[in-house]
C-alpha positions as CSV (number, residue, x, y, z in Angstrom):
1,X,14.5,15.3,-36.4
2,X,17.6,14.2,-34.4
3,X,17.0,14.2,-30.6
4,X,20.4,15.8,-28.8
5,X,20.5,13.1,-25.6
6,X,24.2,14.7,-24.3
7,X,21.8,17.9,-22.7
8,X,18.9,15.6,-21.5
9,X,21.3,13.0,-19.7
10,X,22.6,15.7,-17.8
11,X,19.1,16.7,-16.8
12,X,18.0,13.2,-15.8
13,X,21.2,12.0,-13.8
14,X,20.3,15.1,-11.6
15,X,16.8,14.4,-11.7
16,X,17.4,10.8,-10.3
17,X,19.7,12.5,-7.4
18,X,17.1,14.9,-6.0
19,X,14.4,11.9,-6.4
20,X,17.0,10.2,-4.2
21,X,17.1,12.7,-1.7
22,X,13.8,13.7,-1.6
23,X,12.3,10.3,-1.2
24,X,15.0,9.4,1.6
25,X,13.5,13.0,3.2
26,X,9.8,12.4,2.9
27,X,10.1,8.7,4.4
28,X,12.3,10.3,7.1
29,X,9.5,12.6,7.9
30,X,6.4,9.9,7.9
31,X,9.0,8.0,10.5
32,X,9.4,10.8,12.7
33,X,5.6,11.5,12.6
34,X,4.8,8.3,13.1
35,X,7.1,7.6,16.2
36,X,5.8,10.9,17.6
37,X,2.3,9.6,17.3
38,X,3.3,6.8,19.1
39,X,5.2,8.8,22.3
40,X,1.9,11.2,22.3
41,X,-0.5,8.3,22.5
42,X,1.7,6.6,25.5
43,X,1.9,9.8,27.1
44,X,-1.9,10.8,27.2
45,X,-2.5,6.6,27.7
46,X,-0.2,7.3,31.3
47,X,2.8,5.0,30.4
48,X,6.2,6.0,31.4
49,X,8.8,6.3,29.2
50,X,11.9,4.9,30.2
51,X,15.1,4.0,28.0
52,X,13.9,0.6,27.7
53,X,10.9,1.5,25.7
54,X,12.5,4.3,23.6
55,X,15.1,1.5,22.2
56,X,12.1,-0.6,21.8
57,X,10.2,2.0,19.7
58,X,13.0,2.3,16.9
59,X,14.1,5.7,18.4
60,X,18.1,5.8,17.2
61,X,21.1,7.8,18.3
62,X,23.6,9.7,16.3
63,X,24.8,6.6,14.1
64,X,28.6,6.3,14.6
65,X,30.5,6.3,11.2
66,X,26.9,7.8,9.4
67,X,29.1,10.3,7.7
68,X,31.4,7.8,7.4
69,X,28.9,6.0,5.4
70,X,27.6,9.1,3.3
71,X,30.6,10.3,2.0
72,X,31.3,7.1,0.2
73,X,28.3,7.3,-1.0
74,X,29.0,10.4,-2.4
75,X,32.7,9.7,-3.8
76,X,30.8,6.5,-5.6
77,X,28.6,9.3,-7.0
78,X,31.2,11.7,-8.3
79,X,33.1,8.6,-9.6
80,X,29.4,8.2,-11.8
81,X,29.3,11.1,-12.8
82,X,32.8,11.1,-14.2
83,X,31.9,8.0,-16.1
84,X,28.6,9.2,-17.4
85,X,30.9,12.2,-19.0
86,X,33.4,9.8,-20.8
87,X,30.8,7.4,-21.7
88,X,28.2,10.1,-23.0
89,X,31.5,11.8,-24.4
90,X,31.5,8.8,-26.7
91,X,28.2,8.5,-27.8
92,X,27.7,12.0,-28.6
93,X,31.3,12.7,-30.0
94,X,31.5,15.7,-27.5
95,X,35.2,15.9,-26.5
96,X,34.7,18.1,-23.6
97,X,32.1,16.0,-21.9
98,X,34.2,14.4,-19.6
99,X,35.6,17.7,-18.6
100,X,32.3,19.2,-18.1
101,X,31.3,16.2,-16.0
102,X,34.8,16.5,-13.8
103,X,33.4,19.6,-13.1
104,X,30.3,18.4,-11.7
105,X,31.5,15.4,-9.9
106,X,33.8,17.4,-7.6
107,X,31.0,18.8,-5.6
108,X,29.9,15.4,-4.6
109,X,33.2,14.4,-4.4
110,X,35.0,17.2,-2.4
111,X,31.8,16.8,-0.1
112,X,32.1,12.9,0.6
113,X,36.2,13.3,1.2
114,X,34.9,16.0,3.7
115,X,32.2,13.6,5.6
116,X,34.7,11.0,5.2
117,X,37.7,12.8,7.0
118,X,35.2,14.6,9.7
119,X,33.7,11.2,10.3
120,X,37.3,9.3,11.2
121,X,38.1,12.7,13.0
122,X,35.2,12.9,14.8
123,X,34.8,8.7,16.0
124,X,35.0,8.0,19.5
125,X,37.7,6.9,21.3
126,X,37.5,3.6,22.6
């Protein structure tokens, strides 16, 4: 029996994305719990909480330039995706993989020109 790989490729570059995101969500939850575990234990334990100590606990702002930084990320995973198409296009002798994979890219793509633009848009004036 020959194994098709040009369907299951598909299926596990988008597998490895949503691992991405999900692990980057569940250790951004366990953070957040944790450093509210920490401000409900000062509280109860009678400590103020003054700026000071909620730099000092790891508590951060809106990052300047995040999106900035995400959107590139993004465009670098569009460009990927573009390459897994002409690459698997090769292997597989499937012509219209690189099409199909255009197709796919531009979400992440349109999205990371859009953080990209809204992030230089949106920096502050110094």
């Amino acid at each position: 029996m020959n194994w098709d790989w040009t369907g299951s490729s598909y299926f596990i570059v988008f597998g490895f994305v949503i691992a991405i995101i999900l692990i980057n969500a569940i250790t951004s939850i366990i953070k957040n719990a944790q450093q509210q575990q920490t401000i409900r234990e000062m509280l109860k334990s009678g400590q103020p909480l003054d700026e000071k100590m909620i730099e000092a606990l790891g508590i951060e702002r809106e990052d300047r330039g995040g999106s900035v930084t995400g959107g590139f990320v993004l465009v670098a995973v569009a460009v990927a995706l573009i390459l897994l198409g002409y690459f698997g296009g090769h292997v597989s002798g499937e012509p219209n993989a690189m099409l199909a994979m255009i197709g796919v890219a531009a979400f992440p793509g349109l999205i990371g020109i859009v953080l990209i633009i809204s992030g230089l848009l949106n920096r502050p004036k110094q």
